[in-house]
N, C-alpha and C positions, 0 to 999 in steps of 0.2 A: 550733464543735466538731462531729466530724463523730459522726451517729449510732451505735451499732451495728448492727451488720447480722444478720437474722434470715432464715437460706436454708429456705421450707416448701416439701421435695421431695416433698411430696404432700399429698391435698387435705387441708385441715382445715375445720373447719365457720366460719362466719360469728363463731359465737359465741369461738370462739379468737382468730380475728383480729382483736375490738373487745378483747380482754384485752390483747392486744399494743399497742395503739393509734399513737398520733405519736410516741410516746417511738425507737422502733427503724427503721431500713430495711426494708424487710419485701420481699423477693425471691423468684423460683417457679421450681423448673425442676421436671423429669420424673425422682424418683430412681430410677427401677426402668432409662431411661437411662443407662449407664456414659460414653458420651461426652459426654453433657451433663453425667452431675452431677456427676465431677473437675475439670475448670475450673471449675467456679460454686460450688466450696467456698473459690477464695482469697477471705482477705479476709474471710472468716463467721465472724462470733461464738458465732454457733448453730444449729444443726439442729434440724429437727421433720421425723420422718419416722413413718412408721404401720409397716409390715410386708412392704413391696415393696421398701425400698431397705436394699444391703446397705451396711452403716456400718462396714468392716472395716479395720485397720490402713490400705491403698494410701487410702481415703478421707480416717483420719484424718490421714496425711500432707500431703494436698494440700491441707489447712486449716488452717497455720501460727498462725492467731490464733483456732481454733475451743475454746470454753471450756464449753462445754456439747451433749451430743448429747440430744433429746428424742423419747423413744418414745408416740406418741398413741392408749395404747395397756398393756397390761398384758406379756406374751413379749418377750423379750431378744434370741432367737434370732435377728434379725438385726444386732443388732450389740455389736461385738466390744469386750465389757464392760474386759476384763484390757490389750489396746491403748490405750482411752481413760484408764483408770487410768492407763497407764503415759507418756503424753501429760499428766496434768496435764486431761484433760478428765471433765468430771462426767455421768456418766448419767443421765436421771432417768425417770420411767414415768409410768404414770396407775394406782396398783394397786387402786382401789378405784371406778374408771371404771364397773366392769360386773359390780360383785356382785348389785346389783336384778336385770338383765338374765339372769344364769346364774341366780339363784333361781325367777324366775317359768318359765326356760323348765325345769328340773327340775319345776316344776307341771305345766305343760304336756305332761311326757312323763309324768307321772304320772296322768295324768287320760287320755290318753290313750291310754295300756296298761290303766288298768282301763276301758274303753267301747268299744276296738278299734278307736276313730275312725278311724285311718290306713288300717288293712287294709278297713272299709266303705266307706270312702271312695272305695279304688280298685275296690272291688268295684261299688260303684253305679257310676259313671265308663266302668266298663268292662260295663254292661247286665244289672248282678247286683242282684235284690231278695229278699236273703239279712237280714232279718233276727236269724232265730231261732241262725244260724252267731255271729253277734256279738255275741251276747249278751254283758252283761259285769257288772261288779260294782260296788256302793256304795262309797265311802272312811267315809262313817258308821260307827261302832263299829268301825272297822278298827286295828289296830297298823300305825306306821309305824317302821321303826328309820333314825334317820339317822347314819350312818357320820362322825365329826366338828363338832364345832360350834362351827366359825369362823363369822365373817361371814358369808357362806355359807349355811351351816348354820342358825345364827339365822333368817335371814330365813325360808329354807325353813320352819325351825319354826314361825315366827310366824303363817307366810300359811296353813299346813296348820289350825292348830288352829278356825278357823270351820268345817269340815270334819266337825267331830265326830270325830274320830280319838283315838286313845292314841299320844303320842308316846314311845318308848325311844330311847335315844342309846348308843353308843361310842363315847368322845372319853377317852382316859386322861390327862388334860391338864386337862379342868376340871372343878372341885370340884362335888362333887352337889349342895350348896347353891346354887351359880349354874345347874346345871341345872334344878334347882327353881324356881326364880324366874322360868325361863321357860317352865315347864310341861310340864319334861321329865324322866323318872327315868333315871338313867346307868346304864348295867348290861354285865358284862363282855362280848366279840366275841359268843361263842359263846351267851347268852343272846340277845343280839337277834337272831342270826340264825335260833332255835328258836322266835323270838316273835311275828316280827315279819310281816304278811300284803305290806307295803311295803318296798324294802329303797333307798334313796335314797344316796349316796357321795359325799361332799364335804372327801376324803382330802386332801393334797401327794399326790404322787410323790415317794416315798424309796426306799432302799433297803430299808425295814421296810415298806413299803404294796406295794409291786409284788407282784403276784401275791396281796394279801390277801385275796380273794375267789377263791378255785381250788378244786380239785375236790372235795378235802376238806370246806370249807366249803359250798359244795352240797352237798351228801351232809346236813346236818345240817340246812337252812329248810325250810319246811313247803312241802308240794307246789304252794297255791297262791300262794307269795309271786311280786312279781311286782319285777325289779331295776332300777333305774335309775343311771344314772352321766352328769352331766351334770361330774364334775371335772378326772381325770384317763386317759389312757387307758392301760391297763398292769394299774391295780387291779385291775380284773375280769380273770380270765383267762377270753377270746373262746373258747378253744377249750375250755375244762369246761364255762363257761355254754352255747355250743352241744350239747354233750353233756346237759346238766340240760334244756334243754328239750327235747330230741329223745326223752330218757328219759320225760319225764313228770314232772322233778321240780323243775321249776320252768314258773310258767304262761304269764311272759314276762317282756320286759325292754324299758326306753326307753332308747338309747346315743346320747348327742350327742358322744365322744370314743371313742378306738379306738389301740391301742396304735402303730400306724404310722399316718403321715396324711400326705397325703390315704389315705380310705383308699374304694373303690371297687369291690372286689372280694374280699368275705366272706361266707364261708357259712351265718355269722348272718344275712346279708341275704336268704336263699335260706326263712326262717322264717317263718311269718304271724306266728307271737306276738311278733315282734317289731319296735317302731318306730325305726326310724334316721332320725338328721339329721345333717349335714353340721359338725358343731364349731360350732353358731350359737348356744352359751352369750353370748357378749357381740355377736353381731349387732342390735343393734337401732340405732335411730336417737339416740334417746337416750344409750344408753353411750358412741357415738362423738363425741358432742355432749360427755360428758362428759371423755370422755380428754382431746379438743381445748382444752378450758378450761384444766383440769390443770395438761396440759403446758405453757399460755402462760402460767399464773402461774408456775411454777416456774422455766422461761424468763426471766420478769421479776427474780426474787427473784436468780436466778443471776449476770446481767449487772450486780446490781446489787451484790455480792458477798457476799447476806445467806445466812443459814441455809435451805436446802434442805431437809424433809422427804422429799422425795421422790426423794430423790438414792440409787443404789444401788449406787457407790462412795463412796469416805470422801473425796473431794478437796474438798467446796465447804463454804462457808457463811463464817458470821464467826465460825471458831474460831481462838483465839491458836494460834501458828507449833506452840509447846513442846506445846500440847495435842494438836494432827492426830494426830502419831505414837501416841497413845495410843489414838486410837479402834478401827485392829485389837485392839491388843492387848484390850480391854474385849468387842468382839467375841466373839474365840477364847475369852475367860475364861468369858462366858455360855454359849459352846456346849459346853465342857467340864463346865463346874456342871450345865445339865438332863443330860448325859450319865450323871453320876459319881448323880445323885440320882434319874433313871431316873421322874420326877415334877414339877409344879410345886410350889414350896414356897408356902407360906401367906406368908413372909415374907423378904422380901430387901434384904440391906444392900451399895451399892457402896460400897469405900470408897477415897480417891484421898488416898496420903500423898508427901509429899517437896515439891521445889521449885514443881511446875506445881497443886499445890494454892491456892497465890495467885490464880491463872488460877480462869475462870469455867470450870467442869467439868462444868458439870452435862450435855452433849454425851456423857461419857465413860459417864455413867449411863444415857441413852441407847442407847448404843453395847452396852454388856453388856445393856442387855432385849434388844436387836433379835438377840444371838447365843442369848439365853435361849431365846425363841420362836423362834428361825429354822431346828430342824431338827422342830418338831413343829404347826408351825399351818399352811391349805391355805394360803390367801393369805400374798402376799408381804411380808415383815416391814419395817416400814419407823421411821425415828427418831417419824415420827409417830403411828404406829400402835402402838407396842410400848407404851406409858404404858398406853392402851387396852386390850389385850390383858392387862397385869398386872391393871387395874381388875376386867374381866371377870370371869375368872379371881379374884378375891378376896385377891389377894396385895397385900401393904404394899409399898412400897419405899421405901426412904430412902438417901441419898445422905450420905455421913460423908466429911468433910475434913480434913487434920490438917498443915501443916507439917511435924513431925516425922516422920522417916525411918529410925532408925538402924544398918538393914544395906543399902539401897539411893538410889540419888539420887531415884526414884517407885516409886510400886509400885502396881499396881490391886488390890483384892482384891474378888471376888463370892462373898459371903457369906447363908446361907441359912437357913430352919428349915424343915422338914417338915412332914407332917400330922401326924405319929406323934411328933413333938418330935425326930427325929433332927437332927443338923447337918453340911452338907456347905459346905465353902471351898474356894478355888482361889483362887492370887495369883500374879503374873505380873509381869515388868519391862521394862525396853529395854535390853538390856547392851551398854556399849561405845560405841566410836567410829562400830560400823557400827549400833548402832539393835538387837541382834538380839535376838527376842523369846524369854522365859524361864520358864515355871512355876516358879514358884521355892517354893511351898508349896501341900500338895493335903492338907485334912484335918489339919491341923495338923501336918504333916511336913514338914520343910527338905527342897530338893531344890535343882537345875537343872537343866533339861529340857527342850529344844525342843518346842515344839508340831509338833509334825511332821502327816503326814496321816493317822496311823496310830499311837493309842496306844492304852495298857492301866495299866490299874491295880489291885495285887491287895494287899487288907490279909489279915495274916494272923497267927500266931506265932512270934516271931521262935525259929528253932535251924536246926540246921546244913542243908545239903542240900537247901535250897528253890529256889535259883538252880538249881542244876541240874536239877533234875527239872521245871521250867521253861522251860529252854533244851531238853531234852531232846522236850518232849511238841510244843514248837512244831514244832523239827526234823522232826520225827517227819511233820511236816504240811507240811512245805514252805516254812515261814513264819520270814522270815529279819529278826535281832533287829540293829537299826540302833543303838541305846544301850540301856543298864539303869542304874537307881539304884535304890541300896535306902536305906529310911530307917528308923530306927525310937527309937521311943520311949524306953526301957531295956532293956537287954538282957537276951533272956526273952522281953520284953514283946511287945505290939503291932507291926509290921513292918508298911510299904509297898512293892512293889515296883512302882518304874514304868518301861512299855518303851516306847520307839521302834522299830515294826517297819514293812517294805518293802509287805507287801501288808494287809489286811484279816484280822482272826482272825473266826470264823466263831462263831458263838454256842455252837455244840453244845461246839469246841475251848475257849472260855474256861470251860463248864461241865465242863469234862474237868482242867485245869487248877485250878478251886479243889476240884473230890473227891477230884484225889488231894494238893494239900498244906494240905488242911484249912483253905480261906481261908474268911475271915469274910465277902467280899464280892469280887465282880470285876467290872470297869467298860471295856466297850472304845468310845473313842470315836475318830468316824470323821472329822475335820475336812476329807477333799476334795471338792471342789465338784462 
């Protein structure tokens, strides 16, 4: 029986390739290469590439039997996620490769902005014995605020507090009890930024994070706070922080990211107070040692056709046929529930009714944490990690199963409770012969409604003239209404309306929207990637 074949178009460490072992062919070419590495993908069961070989549709073509692409390695960007999905090929990463690695070097720029290490350093190098210019400052009794606290964040905390510091946090995600326990008080943006002498960011990049650090918020930390950003580059906005230091109102900053990269030519770099490095959060030897491991077990697990954690499309593992199709949809359910409840709930119920409830499901339960977490944690949300991430976080979950179906053949529902005892639900289906997926109840209201990439949800009291002045105020904005459903309770009573629209509603618009028809609550949720 002939082996499977494993094509490493780029180097992997020693320790990857003893994981792989005698079980597979194990093959090498040059991916960064285009002529070498489309012929030497026939034939390949699996790719292992780092960040030089581009894995795009023309690749995954010329790999008729390729069932797995392996990134050794954390960034996606070079290869092309929605082709391999659409191939039947599994992607998988290494997301938890180089969290030590980004934490210690966040230390390192932190320790190094408060003692001006970098700038004496080139000053002595360069025949300068300036002392008394570099003076610098204690982290002992200092505030440190850190912006998130993922994995990431954690660590950072942990490694900080022998330090003698006061740790503050903004994280609107996890409960001040688990911040507590790791010896951390949560306290809203705008306090940590007035408190804090350390400002450390260990954000995602979303659409709610970019720019979350701009001019405004300079204007409000204390003059000698000093910024660091070893997460994403965007957060900070490069051109106020240059402005806050030039002003006097901030006393430096350590950037190992940068809103465009490579990035080579910035006038933050033109600043003594400030230390740059080159994006070498996960450069070490170690992290790359780590990705390489990763990705040859996950490699292993895949050819062998077992359950993939680390897979970040939904194609692999040992899930029955009838189950796959539900894993979007459990997905989209979770990212709509954190949308609609704007909070992590204490407590969350999946629940999987109709025929594929026979089927081992608990995949689907899975599936909805990883859309839960997946637009508000830094690190990448994976089947493995999301159990985690609820544990952290302090939230129950349980997984409820029922045969019994009586208005649909399955239905997913992600079910929730608040801090405050509120309750927020969303259930969703497969309709049809073509699979097509459905919210079919939000809050206890009947509907059906494509998840589109662009919804809205407004509860409010149900009388006449609320559609209109609705369709009206959108108009008004340019923002064009692709479906509406209204549901409501008794008439009188309670009213949902839910849209499908073309572009994005803009926060300020959906606050303009429930002032003037009196809603109880309005929820826009963003589902495009």
């Amino acid at each position: 029986m002939n082996k499977p074949v494993v094509l490493v178009a780029e180097e992997l460490s020693e320790a990857g390739l003893a994981v792989l072992g005698a079980d597979f062919e194990v093959r090498h070419t040059d991916g960064a290469d285009r002529s070498k590495l489309l012929p030497a993908l026939a034939g390949v069961d699996a790719l292992i590439v780092r960040s030089a070989t581009q894995v795009d549709a023309e690749a995954i073509a010329a790999a008729p039997k390729l069932r797995v692409v392996a990134r050794a390695g954390v960034g996606l960007d070079n290869v092309d996620v929605e082709a391999a999905t659409k191939a039947g090929v599994m992607v998988v990463n290494a997301p938890t490769s180089n969290i030590t690695s980004a934490a210690e070097q966040t230390l390192a720029l932190i320790l190094a902005s408060a003692r001006n290490t970098a700038q004496a350093h080139a000053a002595l190098k360069n025949g300068e014995w300036k002392r008394s210019k570099y003076t610098g400052v204690e982290l002992d009794e200092k505030v440190v605020g850190i912006l998130g606290l993922g994995k990431i964040g954690q660590l950072v905390a942990q490694r900080l507090q022998p330090f003698g510091v006061e740790l503050i946090a903004y994280d609107p995600y996890l409960p001040p009890a688990r911040a507590a326990q790791m010896g951390v008080k949560l306290l809203p943006l705008d306090d940590v930024l007035k408190q804090a002498d350390f400002i450390t960011v260990h954000l995602p990049k979303s659409k709610e994070t970019i720019g979350l650090i701009g001019d405004d918020e300079l204007h409000k930390v204390k003059p000698n706070v000093r910024i660091v950003n070893v997460a994403r580059g965007g957060i900070v906005d490069e051109a106020a922080l240059y402005s806050a230091i030039k002003e006097g109102r901030v006393a430096g900053a350590g950037l190992d990211v940068y809103a465009k990269e490579p990035c080579t030519d910035s006038p933050l770099f033109e600043l003594d107070q400030v230390v740059a490095t080159p994006h070498l959060g996960a450069s070490t030897h170690e992290a790359q040692e780590k990705a390489g491991t990763q990705v040859a077990r996950s490699v292993k697990l895949a050819l062998a056709g077992e359950f993939v954690p680390d897979a970040v499309n939904v194609q692999g593992g040992v899930v029955a046929e009838d189950v796959k199709p539900g894993l979007p949809l459990a997905e989209k359910l979770g990212r709509v529930f954190t949308a609609l409840a704007g909070e992590v709930a204490t407590k969350l119920d999946v629940e999987v009714r109709g025929e594929i409830a026979a089927q081992d499901v608990r995949v689907i339960e899975l599936a909805a944490l990883k859309g839960v977490f997946a637009d508000v944690i830094e690190e990448q949300v994976t089947y493995v990690n999301a159990p985690l991430l609820a544990k952290d976080r302090g939230m129950t979950v349980e997984l409820v199963t029922s045969s019994e179906s009586p208005d649909w053949r399955n239905v997913v529902t992600v079910r929730g409770v608040l801090a405050d005892g509120r309750h927020v639900s969303v259930s969703g289906t497969l309709s049809g012969p073509r699979q097509i997926t459905k919210i079919v109840e939000v809050n206890g209201y009947e509907m059906e409604i494509e998840p589109t990439a662009h919804l809205s949800f407004f509860t409010y009291t149900d009388r006449p003239g609320i559609v209109g002045v609705v369709g009206r105020l959108l108009g008004e904005h340019g923002i064009n209404i692709a479906s509406m459903q209204v549901a409501r309770s008794v008439k009188g009573g309670k009213a949902l309306i839910a849209l499908t629209v073309d572009t994005a509603i803009p926060a300020d618009v959906i606050e303009q929207i429930i002032s003037e028809i009196g809603a109880e609550s309005g929820r826009s949720v963003d589902l495009e990637d």
